[in-house]
C-alpha positions as CSV (number, residue, x, y, z in Angstrom):
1,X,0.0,0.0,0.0
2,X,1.5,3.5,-1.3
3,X,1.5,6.2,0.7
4,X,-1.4,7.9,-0.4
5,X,-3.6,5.0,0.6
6,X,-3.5,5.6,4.1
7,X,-3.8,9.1,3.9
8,X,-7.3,8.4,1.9
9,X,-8.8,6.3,4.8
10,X,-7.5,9.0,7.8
11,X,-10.1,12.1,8.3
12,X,-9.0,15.7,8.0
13,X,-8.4,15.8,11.4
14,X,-6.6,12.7,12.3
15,X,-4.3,14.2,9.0
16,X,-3.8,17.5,11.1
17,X,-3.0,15.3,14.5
18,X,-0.3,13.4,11.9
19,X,1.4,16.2,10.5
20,X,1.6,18.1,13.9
21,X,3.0,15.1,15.4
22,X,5.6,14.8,12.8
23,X,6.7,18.3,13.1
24,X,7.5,18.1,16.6
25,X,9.2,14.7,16.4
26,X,11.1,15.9,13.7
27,X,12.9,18.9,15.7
28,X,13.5,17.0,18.7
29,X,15.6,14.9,16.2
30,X,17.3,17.4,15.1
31,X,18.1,18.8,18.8
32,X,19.0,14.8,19.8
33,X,23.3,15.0,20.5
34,X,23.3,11.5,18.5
35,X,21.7,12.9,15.5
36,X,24.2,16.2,15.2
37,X,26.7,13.5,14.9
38,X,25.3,11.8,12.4
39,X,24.1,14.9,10.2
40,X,28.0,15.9,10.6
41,X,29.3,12.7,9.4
42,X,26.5,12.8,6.7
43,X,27.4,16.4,5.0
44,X,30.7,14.6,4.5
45,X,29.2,12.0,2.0
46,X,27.3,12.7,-1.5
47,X,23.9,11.3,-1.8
48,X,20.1,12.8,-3.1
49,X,18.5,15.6,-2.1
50,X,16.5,15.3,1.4
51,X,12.9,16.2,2.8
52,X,12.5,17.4,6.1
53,X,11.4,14.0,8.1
54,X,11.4,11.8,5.5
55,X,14.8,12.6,4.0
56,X,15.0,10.1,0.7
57,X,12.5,7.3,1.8
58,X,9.4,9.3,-0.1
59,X,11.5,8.3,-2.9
60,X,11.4,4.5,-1.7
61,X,7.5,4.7,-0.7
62,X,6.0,6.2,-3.8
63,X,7.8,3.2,-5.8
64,X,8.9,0.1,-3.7
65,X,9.0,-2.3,-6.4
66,X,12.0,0.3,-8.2
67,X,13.7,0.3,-4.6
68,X,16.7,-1.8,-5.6
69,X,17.2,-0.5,-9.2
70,X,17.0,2.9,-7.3
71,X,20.4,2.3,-4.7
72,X,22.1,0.9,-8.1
73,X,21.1,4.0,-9.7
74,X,22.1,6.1,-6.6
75,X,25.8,4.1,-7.1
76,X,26.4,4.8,-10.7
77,X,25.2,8.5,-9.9
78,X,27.0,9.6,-6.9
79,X,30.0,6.7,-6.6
80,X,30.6,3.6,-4.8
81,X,29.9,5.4,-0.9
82,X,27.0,7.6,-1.0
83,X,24.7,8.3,2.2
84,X,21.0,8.1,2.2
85,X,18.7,9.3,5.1
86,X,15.3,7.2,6.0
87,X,13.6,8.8,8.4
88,X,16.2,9.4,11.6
89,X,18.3,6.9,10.6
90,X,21.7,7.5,8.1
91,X,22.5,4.9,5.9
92,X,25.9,4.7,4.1
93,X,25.6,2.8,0.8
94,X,28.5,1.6,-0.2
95,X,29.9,-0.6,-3.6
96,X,33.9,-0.4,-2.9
97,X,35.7,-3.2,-2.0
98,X,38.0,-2.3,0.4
99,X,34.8,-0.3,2.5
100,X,32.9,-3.6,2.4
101,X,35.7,-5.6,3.8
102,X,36.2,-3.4,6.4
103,X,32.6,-3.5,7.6
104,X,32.1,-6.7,7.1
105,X,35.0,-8.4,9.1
106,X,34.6,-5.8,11.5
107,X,34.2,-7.1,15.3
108,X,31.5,-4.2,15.3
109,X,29.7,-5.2,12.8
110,X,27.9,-8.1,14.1
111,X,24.8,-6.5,14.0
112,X,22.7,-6.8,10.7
113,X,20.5,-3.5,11.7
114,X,17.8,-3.0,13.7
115,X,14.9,-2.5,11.7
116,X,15.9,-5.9,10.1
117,X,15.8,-7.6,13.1
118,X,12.5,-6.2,13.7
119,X,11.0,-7.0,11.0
120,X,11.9,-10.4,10.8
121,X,10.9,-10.3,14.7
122,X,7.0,-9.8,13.6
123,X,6.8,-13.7,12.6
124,X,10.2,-15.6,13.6
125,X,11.9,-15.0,17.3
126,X,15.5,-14.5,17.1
127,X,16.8,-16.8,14.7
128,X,20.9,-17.9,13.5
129,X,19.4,-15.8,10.6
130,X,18.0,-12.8,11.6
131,X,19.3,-12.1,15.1
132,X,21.9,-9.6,16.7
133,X,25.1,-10.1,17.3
134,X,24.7,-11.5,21.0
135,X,22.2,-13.9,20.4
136,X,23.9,-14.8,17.2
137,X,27.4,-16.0,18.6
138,X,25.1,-18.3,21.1
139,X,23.3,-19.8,17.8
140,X,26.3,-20.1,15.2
141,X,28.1,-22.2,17.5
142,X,25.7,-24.8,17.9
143,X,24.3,-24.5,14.3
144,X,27.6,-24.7,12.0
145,X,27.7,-28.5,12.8
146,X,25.2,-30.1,10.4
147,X,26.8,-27.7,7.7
148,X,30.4,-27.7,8.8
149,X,32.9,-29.0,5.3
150,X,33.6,-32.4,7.6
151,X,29.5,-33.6,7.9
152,X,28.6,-33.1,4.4
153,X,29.8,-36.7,3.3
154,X,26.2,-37.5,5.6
155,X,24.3,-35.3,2.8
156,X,25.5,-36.8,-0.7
157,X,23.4,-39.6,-0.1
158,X,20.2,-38.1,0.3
159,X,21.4,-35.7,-2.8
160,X,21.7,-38.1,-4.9
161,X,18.7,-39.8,-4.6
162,X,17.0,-36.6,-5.4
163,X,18.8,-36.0,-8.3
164,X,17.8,-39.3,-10.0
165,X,14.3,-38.4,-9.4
166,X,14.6,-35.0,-10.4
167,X,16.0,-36.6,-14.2
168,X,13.6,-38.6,-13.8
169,X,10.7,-36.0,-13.7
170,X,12.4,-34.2,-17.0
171,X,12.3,-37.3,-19.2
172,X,8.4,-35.7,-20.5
173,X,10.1,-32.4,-21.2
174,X,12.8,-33.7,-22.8
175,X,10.9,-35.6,-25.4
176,X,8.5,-33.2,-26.0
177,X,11.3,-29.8,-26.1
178,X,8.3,-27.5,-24.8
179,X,9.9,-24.6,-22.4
180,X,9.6,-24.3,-18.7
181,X,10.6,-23.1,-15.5
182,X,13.6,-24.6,-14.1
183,X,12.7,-23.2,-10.8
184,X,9.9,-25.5,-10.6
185,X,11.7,-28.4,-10.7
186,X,14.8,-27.0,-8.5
187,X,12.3,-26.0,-5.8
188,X,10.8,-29.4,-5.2
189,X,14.7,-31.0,-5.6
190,X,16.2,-28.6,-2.9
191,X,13.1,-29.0,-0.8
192,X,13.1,-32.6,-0.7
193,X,17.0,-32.4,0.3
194,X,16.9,-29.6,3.0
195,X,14.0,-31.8,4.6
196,X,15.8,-35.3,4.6
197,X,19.2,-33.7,5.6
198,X,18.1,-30.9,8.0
199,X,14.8,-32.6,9.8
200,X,15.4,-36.5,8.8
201,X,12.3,-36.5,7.0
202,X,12.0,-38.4,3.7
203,X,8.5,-36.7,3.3
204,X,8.6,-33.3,2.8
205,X,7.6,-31.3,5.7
206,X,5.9,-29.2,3.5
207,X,3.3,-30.6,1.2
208,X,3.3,-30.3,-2.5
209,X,0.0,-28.6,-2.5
210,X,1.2,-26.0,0.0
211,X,4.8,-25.4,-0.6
212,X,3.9,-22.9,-3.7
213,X,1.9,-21.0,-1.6
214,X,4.6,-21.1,1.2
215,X,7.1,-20.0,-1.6
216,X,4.8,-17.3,-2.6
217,X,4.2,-15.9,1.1
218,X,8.4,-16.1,1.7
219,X,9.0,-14.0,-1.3
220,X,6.0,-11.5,-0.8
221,X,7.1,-11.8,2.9
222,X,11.1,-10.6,1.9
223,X,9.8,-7.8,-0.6
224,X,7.4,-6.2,1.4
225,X,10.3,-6.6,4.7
226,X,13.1,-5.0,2.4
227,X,10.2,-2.6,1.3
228,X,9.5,-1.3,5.2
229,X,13.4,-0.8,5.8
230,X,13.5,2.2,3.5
231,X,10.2,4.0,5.6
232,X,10.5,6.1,8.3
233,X,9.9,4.5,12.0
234,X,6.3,6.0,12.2
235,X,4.6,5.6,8.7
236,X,6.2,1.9,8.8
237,X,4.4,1.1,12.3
238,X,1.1,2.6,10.7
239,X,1.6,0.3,7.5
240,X,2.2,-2.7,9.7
241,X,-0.8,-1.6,11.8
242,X,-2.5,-1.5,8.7
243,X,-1.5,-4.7,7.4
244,X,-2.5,-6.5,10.3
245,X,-4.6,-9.1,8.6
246,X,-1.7,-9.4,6.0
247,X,0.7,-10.4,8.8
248,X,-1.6,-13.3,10.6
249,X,-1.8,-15.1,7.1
250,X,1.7,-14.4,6.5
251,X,2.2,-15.8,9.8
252,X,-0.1,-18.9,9.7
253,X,1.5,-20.0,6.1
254,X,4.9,-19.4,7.2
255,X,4.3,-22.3,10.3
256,X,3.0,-24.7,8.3
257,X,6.9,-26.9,8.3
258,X,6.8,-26.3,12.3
259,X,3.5,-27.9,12.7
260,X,4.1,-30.3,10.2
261,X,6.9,-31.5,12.8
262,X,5.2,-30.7,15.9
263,X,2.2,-32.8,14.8
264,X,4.6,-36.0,13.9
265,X,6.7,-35.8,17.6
266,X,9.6,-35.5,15.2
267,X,10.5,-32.2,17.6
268,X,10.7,-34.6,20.6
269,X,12.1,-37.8,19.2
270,X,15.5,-38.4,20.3
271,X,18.3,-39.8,17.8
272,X,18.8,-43.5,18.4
273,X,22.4,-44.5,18.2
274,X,21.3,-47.0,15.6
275,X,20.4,-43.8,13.4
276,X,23.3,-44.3,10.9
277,X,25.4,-41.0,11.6
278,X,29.0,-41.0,11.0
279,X,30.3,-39.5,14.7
280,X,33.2,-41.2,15.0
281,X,34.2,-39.3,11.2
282,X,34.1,-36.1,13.5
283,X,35.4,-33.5,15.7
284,X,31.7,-33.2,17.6
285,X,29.0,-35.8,17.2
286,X,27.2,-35.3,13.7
287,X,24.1,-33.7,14.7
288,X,21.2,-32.7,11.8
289,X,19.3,-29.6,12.8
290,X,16.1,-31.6,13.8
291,X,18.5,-32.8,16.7
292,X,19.5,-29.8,17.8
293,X,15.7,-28.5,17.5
294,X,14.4,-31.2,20.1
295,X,16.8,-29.7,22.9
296,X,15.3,-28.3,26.1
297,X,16.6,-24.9,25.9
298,X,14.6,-24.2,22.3
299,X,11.1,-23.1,23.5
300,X,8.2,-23.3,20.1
301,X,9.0,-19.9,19.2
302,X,12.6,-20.9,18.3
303,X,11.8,-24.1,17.1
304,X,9.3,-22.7,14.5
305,X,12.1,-19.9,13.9
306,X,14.7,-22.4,13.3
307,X,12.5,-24.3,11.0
308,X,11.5,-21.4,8.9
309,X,15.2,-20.4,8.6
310,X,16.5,-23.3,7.1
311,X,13.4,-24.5,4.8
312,X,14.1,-21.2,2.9
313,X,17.5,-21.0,3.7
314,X,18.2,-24.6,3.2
315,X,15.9,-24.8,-0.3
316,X,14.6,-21.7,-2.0
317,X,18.0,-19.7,-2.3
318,X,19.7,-22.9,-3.7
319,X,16.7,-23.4,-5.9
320,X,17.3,-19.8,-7.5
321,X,20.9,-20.8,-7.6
322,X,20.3,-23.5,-9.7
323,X,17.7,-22.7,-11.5
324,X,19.9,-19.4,-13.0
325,X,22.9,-21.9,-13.4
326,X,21.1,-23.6,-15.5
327,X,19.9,-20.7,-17.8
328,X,23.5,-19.7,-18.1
329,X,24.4,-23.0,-19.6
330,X,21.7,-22.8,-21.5
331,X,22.1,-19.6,-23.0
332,X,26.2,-19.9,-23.2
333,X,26.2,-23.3,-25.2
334,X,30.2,-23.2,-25.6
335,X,30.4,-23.3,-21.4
336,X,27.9,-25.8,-21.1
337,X,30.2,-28.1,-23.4
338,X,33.2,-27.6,-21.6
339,X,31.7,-28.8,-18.0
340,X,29.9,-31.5,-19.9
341,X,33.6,-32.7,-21.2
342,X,34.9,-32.3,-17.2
343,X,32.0,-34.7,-16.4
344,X,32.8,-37.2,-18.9
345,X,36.1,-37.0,-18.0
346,X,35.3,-37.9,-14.3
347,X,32.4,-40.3,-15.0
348,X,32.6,-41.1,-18.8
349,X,29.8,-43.8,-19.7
350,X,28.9,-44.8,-16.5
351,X,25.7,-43.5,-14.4
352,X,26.8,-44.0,-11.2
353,X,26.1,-41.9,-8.3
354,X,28.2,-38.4,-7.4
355,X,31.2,-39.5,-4.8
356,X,32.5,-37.3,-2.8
357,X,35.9,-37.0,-4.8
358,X,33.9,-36.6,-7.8
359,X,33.3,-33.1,-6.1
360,X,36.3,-31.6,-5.9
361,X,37.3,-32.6,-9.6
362,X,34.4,-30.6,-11.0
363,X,36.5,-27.4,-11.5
364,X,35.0,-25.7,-14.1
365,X,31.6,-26.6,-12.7
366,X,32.4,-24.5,-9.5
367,X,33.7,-21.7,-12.0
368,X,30.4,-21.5,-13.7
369,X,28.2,-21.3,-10.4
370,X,30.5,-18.9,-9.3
371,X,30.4,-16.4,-12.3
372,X,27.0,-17.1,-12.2
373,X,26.7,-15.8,-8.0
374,X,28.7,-12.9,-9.5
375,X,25.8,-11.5,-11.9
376,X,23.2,-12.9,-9.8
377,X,24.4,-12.4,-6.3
378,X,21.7,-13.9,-4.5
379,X,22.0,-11.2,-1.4
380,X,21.8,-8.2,-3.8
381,X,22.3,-6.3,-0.4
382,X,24.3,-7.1,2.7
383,X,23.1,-4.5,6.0
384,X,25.1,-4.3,9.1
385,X,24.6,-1.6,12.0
386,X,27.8,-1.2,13.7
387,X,27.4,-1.0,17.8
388,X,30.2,1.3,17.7
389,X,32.3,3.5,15.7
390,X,33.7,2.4,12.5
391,X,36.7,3.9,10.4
392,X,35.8,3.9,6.9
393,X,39.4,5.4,5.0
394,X,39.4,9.2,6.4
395,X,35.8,9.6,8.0
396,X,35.0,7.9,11.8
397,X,31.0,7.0,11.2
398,X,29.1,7.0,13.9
399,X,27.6,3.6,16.3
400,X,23.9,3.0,14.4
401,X,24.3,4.2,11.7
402,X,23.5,1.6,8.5
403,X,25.7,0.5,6.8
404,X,23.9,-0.9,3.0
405,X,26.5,-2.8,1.0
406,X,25.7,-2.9,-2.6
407,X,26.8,-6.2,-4.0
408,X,25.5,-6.0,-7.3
409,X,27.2,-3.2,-8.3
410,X,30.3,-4.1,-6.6
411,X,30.3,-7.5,-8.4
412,X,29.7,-5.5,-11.4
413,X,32.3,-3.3,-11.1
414,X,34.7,-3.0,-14.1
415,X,37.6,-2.2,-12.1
416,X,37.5,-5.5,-9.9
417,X,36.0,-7.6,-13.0
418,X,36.5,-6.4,-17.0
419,X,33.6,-6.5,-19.3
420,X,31.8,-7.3,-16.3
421,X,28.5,-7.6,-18.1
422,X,30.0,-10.6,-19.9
423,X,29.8,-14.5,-18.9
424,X,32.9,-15.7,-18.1
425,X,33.8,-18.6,-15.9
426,X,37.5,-18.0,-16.1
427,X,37.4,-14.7,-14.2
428,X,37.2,-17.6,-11.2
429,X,40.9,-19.7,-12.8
430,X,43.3,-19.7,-9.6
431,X,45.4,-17.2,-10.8
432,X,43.2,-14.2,-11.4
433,X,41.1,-14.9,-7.8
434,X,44.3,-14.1,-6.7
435,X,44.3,-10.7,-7.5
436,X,40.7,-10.1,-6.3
437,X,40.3,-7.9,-3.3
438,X,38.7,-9.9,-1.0
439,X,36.0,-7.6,-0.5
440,X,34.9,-7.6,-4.3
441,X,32.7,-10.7,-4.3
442,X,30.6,-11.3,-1.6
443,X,27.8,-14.2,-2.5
444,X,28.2,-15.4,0.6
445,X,29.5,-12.7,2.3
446,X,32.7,-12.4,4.5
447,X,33.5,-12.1,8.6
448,X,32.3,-13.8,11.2
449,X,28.3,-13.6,9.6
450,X,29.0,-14.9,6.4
451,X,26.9,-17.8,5.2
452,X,26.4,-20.7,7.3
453,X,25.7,-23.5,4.2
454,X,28.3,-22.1,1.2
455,X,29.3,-25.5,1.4
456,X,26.5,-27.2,1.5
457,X,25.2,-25.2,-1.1
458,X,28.1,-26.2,-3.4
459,X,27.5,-30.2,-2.9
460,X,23.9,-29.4,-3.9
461,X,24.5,-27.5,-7.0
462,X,27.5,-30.0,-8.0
463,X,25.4,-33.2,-7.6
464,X,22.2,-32.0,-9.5
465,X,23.7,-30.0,-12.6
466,X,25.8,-32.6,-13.2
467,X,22.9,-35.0,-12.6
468,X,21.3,-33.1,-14.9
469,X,23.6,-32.6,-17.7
470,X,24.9,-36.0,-17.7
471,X,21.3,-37.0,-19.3
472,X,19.9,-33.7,-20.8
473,X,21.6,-31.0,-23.5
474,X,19.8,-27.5,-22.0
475,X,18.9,-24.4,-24.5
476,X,17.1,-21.1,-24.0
477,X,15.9,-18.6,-26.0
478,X,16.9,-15.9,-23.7
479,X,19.4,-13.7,-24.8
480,X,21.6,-12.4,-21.6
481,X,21.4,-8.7,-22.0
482,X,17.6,-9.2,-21.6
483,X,17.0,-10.8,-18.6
484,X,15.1,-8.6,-16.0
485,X,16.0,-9.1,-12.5
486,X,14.1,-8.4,-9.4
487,X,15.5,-7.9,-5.8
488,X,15.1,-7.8,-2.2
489,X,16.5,-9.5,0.3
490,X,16.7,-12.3,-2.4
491,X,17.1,-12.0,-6.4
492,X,15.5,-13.5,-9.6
493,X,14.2,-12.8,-12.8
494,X,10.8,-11.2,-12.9
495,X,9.7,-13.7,-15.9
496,X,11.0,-17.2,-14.5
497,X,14.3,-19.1,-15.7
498,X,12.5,-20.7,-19.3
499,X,14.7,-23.4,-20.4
500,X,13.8,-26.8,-22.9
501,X,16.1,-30.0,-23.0
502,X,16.8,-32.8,-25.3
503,X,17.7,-36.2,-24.4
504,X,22.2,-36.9,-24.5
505,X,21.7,-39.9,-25.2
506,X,18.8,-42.5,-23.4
507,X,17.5,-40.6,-20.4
């Protein structure tokens, strides 16, 4: 709802009450010791003209579904560190590699912001995803075992079997060559695996019938989240207010895997030593994070937190991983030989399952999901709020203030990566990561809050693509220079990831 909705359904005097209100809490900020700080270290930085209250954010409101396109904008207009102000709060948006480095393996900069953590308060409780820095430490701890390099031999099982039945599932499209979305098919592959290697389910926890309309609330649930970040504090409260209803449904879809769980005892089960895990492979007793779910000090609020994290965590951003992997290859026929050539070389005529050394001789595979997490960075936007002050080169900014960190540009910056709107795989050859800054590509970002399941992620991607392409040729019609994007927290491509296959040989 745009701002001039609400305005419609206040009366002329409520209106007067509003804009009185607003004027008074506007000059107290301006008298507030913190602010002066802030507009001091703000005059410093370049950035859009403001309004008195709202600063830029009317410039957000009046057109949310333009907001990301509108920082990327902001970058190529007023350089790679520009300021922004929403409401009270400064934000720093920044698209330099060395400034993103220093933010993000700062010790202050556990934080991912305030309003974030808000937000994502309104359904989950603190989560390993969305919480602050305090509660966070506590959670990463105990949560980087099921996903820790050492424990994923325990997941290639499970990954494989989904990837047979996932070739499977294409053999009709393959014989009749009619287009579709790859997403649909990824969605229900990554599902199936974060369910059997997260809650040791073999069933989804999720049913077919609801999961696209648990998909549909997550993403609805993100844009209209990254949408309330760029209001001021007081019009956002009176939109969520508003949006009451909304939120319930939101919240009731958005339970669904927790009950599903509750419902089977699975929460209360404890692992039998007969389970099959590998402990004795380990530092710490392999754990999945159903086991760590069923312990005492989780109350139902965490739980169903937990559970929401990694469902879309665990399957919807690898889904929209692979599903734009697979348009690349599809699109850039010459790459997709050359990784079908690297599989043949490691499997030739056989179809026998993905090994776990069969992993780390798919090279140029990795180099094509990476390039591809370089256009398509599926964080467009990394956020931190510093709990104290930061250097950033010359300028000391102030504890609070946002910090927005602009991957897509940065990862599209000509002076880290050459004709940077081109598909090339060998950016990613050993020699030229080398002379990367480390703070120039940040899929998964860097510091101590970077992603959780990169590796993970990587099995999954490995085993199904080359699942995939070991049965199917892929094509697309697409052209790369005209694929729209949308973004939030998350990316994709307004129009879906249209591929058709043929048959290799017998699939």
């Amino acid at each position: 709802m745009e701002l001039s909705q609400f305005f419609q359904v206040l009366n002329s005097n409520t209106l007067w009450i509003l804009i009185f209100t607003l004027i008074i809490y506007y000059i107290r900020l301006k008298r507030n010791e913190k602010n002066i700080r802030r507009e001091k270290c703000a005059s410093s930085f370049d950035g859009p003209t403001t309004i008195p209250y709202f600063g830029n954010s009317l410039n957000f409101i009046l057109r949310p579904e333009d907001i990301a396109n509108t920082l990327i904008h902001y970058t190529k207009k007023y350089g790679p560190r520009y300021r922004l102000w929403i409401g009270e709060k400064l934000s720093i948006v920044i698209a330099d590699a060395a400034d993103a480095e220093t933010v993000l393996t700062s010790s202050k900069s556990l934080n991912k912001g305030q309003d974030f953590c808000e937000l994502f308060g309104r359904i989950f409780a603190p989560s390993s995803f969305s919480s602050d820095g305090n509660v966070w430490k506590q959670e990463r701890k105990i949560f980087q075992f099921p996903v820790k390099p050492n424990a994923l031999v325990n997941y290639i099982e499970t990954m494989n079997d989904v990837a047979r039945m996932i070739v499977n599932e294409l053999r009709p499209k393959a014989r009749s060559g009619e287009n579709f979305d790859a997403v649909n098919y990824m969605s229900r592959a990554t599902l199936y695996i974060a369910c059997a290697s997260f809650f040791d389910t073999k069933e989804p926890i999720i049913s077919q019938e609801h999961y696209p309309i648990f998909r549909e609330t997550a993403e609805r649930f993100l844009k209209d989240s990254f949408d309330l970040m760029f209001h001021p504090k007081l019009i956002r409260k009176i939109k969520q207010l508003v949006g009451l209803q909304k939120f319930k449904r939101t919240f009731n879809i958005m339970k669904l895997p927790y009950l599903k769980l509750a419902q089977t005892g699975a929460l209360n089960r404890k692992r039998s030593p007969d389970d099959g895990n590998k402990a004795e492979e380990y530092d710490e007793p392999f754990k999945k994070i159903i086991d760590i779910l069923r312990d005492d000090s989780f109350n139902a609020k965490s739980r169903f937190a937990e559970t929401a994290t990694f469902i879309v965590g665990g399957s919807e951003t690898s889904a929209v991983t692979l599903s734009f992997t697979m348009l690349m290859l599809a699109i850039h026929q010459d790459v997709q030989d050359k990784v079908y050539e690297e599989l043949e070389g490691i499997f030739g005529d056989s179809d026998r399952d993905v090994a776990a050394e069969d992993i780390k001789r798919m090279n140029y595979l990795e180099k094509v999901f990476k390039e591809t997490l370089r256009m398509f960075p599926l964080v467009p936007f990394l956020i931190r709020t510093p709990k104290e002050d930061i250097a950033l080169g010359d300028r000391t900014i102030p504890s609070g203030t946002e910090f927005i960190i602009n991957v897509i540009s940065l990862q599209r910056n000509s002076k880290y990566f050459p004709d940077p709107d081109k598909f090339d795989p060998e950016r990613f050859s050993e020699e030229r990561i080398k002379a990367l800054p480390k703070g120039s590509y940040l899929p998964f970002a860097i510091g101590a809050r970077n992603c959780l399941g990169k590796n993970f992620a990587m099995h999954e991607i490995k085993i199904l693509c080359s699942a995939v392409l070991r049965k199917y040729r892929l094509y697309s019609t697409t052209k790369l220079n005209d694929i729209k994007i949308e973004m939030a927290f998350l990316l994709g491509k307004v129009d879906g990831y249209n591929i058709s296959i043929s048959a290799r040989n017998k699939a």
